[in-house]
LUMVOZA-400570 format. One record per residue (C-alpha): residue in three letters; residue number from 0; chain; x, y, z. Coordinates in steps of 0.2 Angstrom, whole numbers, padded with zeros to 4 digits. Layout:
- r_k_c_u_v_w
- ALA_NUM_A_X_Y_Z $
...
***
This chain:
- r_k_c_u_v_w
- UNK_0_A_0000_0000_0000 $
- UNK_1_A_0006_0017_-0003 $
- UNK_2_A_0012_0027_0012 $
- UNK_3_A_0000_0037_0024 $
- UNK_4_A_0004_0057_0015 $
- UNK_5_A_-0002_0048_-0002 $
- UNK_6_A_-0017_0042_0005 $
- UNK_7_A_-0021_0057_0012 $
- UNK_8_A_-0017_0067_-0004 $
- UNK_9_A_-0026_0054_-0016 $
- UNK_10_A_-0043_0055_-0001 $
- UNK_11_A_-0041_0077_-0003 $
- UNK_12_A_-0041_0075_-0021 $
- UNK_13_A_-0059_0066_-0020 $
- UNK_14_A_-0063_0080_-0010 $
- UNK_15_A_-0058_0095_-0022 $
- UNK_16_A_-0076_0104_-0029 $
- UNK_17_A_-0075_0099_-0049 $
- UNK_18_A_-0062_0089_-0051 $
- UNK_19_A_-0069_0070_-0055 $
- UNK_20_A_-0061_0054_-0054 $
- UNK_21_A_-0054_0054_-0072 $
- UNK_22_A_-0045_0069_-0067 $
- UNK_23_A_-0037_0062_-0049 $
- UNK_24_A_-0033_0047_-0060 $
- UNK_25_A_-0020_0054_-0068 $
- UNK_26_A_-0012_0061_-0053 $
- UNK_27_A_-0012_0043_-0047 $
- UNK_28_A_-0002_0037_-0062 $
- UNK_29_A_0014_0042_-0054 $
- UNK_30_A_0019_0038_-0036 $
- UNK_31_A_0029_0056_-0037 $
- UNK_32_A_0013_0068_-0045 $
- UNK_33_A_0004_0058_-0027 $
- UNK_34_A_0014_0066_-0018 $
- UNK_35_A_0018_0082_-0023 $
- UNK_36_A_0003_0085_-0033 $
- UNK_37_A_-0003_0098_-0017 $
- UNK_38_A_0014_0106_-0017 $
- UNK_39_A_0013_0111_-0040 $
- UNK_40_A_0011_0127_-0046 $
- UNK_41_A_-0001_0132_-0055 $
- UNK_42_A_0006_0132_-0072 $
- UNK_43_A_0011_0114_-0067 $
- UNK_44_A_-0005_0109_-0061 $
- UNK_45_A_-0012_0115_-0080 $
- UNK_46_A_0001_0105_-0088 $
- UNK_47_A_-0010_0088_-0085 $
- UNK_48_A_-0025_0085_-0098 $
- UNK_49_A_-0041_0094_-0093 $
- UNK_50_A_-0035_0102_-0078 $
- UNK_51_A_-0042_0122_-0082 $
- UNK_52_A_-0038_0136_-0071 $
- UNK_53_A_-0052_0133_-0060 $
- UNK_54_A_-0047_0117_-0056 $
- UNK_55_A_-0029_0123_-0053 $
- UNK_56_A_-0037_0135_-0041 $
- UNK_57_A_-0044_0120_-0032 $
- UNK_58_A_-0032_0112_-0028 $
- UNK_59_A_-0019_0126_-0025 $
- UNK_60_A_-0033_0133_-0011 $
- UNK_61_A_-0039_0118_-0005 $
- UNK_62_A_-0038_0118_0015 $
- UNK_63_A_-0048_0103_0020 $
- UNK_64_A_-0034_0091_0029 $
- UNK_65_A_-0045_0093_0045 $
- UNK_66_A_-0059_0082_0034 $
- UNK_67_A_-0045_0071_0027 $
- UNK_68_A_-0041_0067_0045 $
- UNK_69_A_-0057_0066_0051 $
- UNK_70_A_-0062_0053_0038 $
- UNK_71_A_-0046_0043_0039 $
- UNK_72_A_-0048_0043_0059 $
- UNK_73_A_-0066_0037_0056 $
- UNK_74_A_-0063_0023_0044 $
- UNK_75_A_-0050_0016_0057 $
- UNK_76_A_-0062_0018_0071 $
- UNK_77_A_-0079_0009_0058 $
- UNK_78_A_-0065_-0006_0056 $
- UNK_79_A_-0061_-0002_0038 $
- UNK_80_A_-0049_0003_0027 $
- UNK_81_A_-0050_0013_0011 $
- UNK_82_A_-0041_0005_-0004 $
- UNK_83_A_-0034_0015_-0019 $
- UNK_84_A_-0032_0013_-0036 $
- UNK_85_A_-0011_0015_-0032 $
- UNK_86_A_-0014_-0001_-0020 $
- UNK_87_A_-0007_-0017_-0027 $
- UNK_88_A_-0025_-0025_-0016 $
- UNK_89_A_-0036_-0015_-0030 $
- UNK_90_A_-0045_-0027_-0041 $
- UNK_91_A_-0034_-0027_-0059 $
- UNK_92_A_-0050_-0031_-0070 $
- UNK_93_A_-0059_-0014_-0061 $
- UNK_94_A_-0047_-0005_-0068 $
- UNK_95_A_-0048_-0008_-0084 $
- UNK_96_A_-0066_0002_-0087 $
- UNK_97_A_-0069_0014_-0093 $
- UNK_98_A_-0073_0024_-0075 $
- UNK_99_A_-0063_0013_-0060 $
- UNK_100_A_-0067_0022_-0043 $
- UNK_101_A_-0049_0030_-0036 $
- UNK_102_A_-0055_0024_-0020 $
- UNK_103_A_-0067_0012_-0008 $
- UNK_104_A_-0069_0008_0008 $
- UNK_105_A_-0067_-0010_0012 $
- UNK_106_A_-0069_-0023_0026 $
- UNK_107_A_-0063_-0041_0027 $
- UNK_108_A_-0047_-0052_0017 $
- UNK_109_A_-0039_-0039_0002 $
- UNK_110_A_-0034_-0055_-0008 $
- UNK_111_A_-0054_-0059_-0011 $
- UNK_112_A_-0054_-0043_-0022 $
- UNK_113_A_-0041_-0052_-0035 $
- UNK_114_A_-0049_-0067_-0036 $
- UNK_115_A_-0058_-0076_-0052 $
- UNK_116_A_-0075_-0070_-0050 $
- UNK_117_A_-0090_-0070_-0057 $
- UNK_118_A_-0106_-0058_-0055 $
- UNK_119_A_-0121_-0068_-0049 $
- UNK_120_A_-0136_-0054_-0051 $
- UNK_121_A_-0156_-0054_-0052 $
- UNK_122_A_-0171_-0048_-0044 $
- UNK_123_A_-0175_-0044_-0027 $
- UNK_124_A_-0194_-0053_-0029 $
- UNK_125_A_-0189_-0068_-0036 $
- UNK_126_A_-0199_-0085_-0040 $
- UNK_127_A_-0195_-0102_-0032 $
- UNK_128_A_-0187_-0108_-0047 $
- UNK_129_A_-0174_-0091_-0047 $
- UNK_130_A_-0171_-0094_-0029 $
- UNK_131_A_-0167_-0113_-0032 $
- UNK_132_A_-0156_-0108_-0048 $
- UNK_133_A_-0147_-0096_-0037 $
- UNK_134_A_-0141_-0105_-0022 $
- UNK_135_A_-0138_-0121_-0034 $
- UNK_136_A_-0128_-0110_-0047 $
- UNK_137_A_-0118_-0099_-0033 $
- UNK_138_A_-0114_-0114_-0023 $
- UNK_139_A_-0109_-0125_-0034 $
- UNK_140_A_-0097_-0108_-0044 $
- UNK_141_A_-0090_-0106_-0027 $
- UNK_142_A_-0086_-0123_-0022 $
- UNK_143_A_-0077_-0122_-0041 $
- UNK_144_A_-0065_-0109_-0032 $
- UNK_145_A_-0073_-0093_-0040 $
- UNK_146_A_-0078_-0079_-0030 $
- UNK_147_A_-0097_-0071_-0030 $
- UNK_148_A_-0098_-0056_-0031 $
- UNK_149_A_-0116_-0047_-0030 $
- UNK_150_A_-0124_-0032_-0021 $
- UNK_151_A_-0130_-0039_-0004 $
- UNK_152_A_-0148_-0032_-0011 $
- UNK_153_A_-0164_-0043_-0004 $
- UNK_154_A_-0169_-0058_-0018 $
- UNK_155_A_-0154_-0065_-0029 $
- UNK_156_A_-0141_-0057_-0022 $
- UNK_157_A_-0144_-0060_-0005 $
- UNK_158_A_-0145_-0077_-0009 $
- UNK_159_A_-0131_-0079_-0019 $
- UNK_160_A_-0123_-0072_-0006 $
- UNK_161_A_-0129_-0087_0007 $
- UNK_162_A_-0128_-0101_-0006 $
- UNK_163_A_-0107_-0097_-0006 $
- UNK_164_A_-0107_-0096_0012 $
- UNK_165_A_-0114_-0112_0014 $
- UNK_166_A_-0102_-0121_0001 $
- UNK_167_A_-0088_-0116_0010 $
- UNK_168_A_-0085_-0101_-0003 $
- UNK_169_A_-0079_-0084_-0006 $
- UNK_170_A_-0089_-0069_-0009 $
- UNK_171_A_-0090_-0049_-0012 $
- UNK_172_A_-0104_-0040_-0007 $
- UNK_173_A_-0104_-0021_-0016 $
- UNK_174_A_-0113_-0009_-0009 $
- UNK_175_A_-0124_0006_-0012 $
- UNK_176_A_-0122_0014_0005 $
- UNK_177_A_-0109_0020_0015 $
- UNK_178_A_-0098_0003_0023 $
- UNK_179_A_-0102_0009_0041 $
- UNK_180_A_-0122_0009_0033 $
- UNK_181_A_-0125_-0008_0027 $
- UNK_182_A_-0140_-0011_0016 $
- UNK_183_A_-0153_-0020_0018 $
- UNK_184_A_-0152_-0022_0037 $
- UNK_185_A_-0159_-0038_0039 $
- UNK_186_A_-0140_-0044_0029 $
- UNK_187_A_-0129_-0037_0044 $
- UNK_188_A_-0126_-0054_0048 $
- UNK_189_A_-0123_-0060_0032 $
- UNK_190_A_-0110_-0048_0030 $
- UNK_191_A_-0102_-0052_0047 $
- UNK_192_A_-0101_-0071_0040 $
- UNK_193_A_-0093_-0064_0025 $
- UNK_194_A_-0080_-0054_0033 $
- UNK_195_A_-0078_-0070_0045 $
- UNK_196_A_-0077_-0084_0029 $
- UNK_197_A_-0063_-0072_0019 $
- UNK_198_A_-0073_-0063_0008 $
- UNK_199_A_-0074_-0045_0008 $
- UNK_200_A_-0088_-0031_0009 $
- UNK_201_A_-0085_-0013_0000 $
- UNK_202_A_-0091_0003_-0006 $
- UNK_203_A_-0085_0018_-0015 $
- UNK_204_A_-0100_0030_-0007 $
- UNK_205_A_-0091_0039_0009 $
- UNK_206_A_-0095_0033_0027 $
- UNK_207_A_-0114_0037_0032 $
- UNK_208_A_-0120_0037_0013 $
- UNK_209_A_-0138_0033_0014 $
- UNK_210_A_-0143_0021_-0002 $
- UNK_211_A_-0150_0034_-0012 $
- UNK_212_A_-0157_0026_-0027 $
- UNK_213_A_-0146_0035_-0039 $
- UNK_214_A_-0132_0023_-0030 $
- UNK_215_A_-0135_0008_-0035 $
- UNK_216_A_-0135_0009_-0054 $
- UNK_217_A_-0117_0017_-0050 $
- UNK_218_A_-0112_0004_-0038 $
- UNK_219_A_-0117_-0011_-0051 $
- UNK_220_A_-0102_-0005_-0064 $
- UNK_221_A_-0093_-0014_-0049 $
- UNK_222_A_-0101_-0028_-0049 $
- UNK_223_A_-0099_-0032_-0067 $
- UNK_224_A_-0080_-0021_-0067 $
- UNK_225_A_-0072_-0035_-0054 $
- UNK_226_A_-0078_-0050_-0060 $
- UNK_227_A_-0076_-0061_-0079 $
- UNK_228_A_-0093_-0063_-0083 $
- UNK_229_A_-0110_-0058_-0075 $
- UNK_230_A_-0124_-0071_-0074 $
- UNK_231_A_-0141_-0065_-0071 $
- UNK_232_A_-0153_-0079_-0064 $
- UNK_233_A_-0169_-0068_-0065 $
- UNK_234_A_-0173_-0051_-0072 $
- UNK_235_A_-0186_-0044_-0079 $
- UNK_236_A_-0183_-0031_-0095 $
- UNK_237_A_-0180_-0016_-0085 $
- UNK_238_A_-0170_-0014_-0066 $
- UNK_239_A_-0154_-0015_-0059 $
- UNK_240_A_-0149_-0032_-0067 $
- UNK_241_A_-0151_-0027_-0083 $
- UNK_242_A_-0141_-0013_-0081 $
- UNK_243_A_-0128_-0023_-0074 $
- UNK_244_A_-0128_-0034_-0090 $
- UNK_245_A_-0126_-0020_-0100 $
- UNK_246_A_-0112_-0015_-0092 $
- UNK_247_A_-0105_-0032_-0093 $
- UNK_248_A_-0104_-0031_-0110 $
- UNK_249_A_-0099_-0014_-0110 $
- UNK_250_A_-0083_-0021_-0101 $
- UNK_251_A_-0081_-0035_-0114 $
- UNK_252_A_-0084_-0048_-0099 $
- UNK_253_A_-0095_-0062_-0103 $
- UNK_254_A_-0113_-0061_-0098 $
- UNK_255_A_-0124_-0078_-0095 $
- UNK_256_A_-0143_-0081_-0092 $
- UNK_257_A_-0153_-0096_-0087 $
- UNK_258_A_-0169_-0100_-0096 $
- UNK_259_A_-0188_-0097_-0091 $
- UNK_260_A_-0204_-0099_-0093 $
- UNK_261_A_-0211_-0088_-0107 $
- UNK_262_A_-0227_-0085_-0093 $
- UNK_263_A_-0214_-0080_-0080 $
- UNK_264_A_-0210_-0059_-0082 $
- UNK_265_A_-0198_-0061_-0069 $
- UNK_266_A_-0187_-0071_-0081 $
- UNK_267_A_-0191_-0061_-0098 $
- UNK_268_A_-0177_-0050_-0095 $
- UNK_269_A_-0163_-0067_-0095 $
- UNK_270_A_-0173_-0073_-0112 $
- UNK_271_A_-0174_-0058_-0121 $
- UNK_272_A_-0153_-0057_-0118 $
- UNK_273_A_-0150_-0076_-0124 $
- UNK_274_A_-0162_-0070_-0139 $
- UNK_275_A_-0151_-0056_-0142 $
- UNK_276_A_-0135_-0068_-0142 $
- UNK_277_A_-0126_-0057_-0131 $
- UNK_278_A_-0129_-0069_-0115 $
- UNK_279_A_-0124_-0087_-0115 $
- UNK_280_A_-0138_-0101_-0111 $
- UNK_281_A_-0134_-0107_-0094 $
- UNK_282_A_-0141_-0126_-0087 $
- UNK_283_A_-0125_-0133_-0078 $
- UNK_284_A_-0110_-0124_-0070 $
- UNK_285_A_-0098_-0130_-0083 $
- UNK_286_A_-0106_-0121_-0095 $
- UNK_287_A_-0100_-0103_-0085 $
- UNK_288_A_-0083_-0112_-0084 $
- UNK_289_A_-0080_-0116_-0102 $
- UNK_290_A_-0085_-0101_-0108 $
- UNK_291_A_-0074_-0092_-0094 $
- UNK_292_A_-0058_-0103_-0103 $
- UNK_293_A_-0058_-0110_-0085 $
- UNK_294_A_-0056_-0128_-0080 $
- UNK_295_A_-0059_-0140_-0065 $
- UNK_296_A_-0044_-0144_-0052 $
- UNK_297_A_-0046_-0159_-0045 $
- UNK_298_A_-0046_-0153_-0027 $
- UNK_299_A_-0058_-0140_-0034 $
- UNK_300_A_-0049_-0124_-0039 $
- UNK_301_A_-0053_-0116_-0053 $
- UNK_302_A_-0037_-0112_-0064 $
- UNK_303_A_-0034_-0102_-0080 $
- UNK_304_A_-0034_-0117_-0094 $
- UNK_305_A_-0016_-0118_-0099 $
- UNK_306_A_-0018_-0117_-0118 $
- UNK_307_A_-0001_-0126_-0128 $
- UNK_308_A_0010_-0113_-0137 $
- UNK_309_A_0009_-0119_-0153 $
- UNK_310_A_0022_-0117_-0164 $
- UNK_311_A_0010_-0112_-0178 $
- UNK_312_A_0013_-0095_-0182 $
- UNK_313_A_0032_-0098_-0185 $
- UNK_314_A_0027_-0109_-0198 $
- UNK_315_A_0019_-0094_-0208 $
- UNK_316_A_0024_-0078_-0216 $
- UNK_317_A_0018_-0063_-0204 $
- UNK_318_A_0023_-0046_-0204 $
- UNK_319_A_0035_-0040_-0190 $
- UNK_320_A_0021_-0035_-0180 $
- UNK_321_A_0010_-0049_-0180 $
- UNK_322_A_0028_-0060_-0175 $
- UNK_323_A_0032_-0049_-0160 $
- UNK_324_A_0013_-0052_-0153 $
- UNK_325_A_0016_-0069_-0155 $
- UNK_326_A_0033_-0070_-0148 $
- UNK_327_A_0026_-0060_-0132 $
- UNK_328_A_0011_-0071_-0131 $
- UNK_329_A_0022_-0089_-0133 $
- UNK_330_A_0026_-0083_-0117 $
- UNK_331_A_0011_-0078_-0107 $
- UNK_332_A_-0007_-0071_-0110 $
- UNK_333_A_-0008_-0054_-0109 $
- UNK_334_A_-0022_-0039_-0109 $
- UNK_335_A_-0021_-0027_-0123 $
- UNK_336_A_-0019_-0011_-0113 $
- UNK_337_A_-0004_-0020_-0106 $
- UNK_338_A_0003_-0027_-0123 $
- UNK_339_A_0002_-0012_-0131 $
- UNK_340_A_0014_-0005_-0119 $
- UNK_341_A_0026_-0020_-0118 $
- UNK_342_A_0027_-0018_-0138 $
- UNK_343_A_0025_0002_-0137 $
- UNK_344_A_0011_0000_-0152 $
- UNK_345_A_-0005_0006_-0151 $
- UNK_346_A_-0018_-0002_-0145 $
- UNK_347_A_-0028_0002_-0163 $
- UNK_348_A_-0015_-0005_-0173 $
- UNK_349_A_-0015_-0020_-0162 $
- UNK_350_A_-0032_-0024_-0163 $
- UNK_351_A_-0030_-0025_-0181 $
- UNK_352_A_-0014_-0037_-0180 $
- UNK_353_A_-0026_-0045_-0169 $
- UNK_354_A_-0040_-0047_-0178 $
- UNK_355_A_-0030_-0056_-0195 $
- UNK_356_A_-0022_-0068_-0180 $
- UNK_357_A_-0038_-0073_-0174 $
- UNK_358_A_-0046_-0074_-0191 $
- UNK_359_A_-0027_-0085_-0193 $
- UNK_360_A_-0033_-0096_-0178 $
- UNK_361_A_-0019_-0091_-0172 $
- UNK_362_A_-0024_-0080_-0158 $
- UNK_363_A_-0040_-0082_-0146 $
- UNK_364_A_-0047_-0067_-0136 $
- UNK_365_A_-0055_-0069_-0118 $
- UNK_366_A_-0064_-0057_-0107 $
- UNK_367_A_-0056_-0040_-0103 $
- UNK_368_A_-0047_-0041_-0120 $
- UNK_369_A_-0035_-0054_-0115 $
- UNK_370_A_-0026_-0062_-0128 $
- UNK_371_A_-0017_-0078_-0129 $
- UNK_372_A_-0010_-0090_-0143 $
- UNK_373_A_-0022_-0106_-0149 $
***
């Protein structure tokens, strides 16, 4: 974690009228603009992207450190710590969309953030058969080695929730409150036996927040940002778990359904998506593990399916771009952001180089843009 004068810069920054997380974020890019970035002029202070004068003059006057403190003081004393996007415990597929929070509170294990996980969603009045599909799915996903991650919400989630609990599994409950506020009431001791089983409950809304509505549409690009795929037991067309499908594929993770009823609303939602083709028909487990390009353990972990590097591609005529992608992916997968540096290309002239490899069968894609030879 960084030291105790970044977090307190990176928590002022939050606190700065107008200035957004997409700004802060670039602050956060470097260790030395963290620290320093209270101590810039003002014509370096306008040398970063989209930073104007009043923004400048934000940060230059900004003389809050007695809020910084209180908050910092406050988190300790609520048992919870605030993670940053600078901290190695901040969840590497959240950052990749397109608007990661800088900063959450958390409570519980840091290394449940990092793990493969997958979204389990749906509504809060569900039917007996979404309740059944949702502890039998969860459970079963979690005894797997995947985390659940969902929004602690009454219905699917909650249940989700429990289903992983009882198998022994680990999960993430988001929230749409502040972390010393949990919502609904009624799961303050589901969250206790989630902090207690290794898992991990957070939330980017400040301590106190009340879960305002407008929350929880914010809170579910979370939900769908930490995890590899979202899979939506029941939803009807319109509400929060549509929304976090949406956003799903918005972040290129995988989205899943299970069937229903055409009499059943509740479920019209998940059958309009699998009509649409852009959620995959779920009836067993294994079909959210193929797709996932994750595999079995036998003592039940689940682990990234270690694809041979075949010697294919040497055996062909490609450009000198298309044989430096493969020589870096012979030795590991990688995500595009992160090739793109490694080869300093862009990332639009990768895709390209990309595209003709996959078309090659050379090359194969999985979620969050993460490429790796056939």
């Amino acid at each position: 974690m960084q030291n105790k004068n970044s977090l307190r810069n990176i928590v002022a920054l939050s606190l700065v009228p107008g200035l957004g997380a997409h700004k802060i974020r670039q602050f956060t890019r470097s260790a030395e603009h963290i620290e320093k970035v209270f101590s810039y002029s003002k014509r370096k202070l306008r040398t970063f992207d989209n930073i104007g004068e009043a923004t400048a003059l934000g940060i230059l006057t900004f003389d809050g450190w007695n809020e910084v403190d209180n908050i910092l003081n406050k988190t300790e004393k609520a048992g919870a710590k605030i993670i940053t996007i600078c901290d190695p415990e901040y969840p590497e597929l959240l950052k990749q969309i397109y608007s990661p929070p800088v900063l959450f509170w958390m409570k519980g294990n840091p290394e449940a953030l990092n793990m493969p996980s997958i979204a389990v969603i749906g509504t809060r009045n569900p039917s007996l058969y979404g309740k059944k599909q949702a502890a039998k799915l969860s459970g079963e996903l979690a005894t797997e080695g995947l985390c659940i991650v969902s929004g602690l919400a009454y219905g699917i989630d909650g249940i989700a929730h429990q289903a992983t609990l009882d198998a022994g599994g680990t999960t993430v409950a988001v929230l749409g409150s502040g972390i010393d506020n949990i919502y609904p009431h009624k799961h303050v001791p589901i969250v206790k036996e989630i902090i207690k089983s290794g898992g991990a409950v957070i939330s980017e809304f400040p301590l106190g927040a009340k879960p305002d509505a407008g929350n929880f549409p914010v809170r579910n690009r979370i939900v769908s940002g930490m995890s590899l795929g979202v899979l939506v037991i029941e939803s009807g067309m319109q509400g929060g778990s549509m929304i976090t499908a949406e956003l799903g594929l918005d972040q290129n993770r995988e989205v899943f359904a299970i069937p229903h009823n055409l009499d059943n609303l509740s479920g019209s939602g998940g059958n309009y998506l699998i009509k649409r083709g852009t959620a995959k028909l779920v009836q067993v487990v294994d079909d959210v593990l193929v797709e996932l390009s994750l595999t079995r353990h036998q003592e039940n972990v689940v682990q990234e399916t270690e694809f041979p590097k075949k010697q294919k591609w040497r055996e062909l005529e490609l450009d000198k771009l298309s044989s430096s992608i493969c020589e870096v992916l012979e030795t590991k997968s990688m995500q595009i952001d992160d090739l793109s540096d490694h080869l300093n290309v862009p990332t639009s002239q990768l895709l390209v180089a990309l595209l003709q490899l996959e078309m090659a069968d050379i090359v194969q894609q999985q979620a969050g843009k993460i490429f790796d030879l056939k």
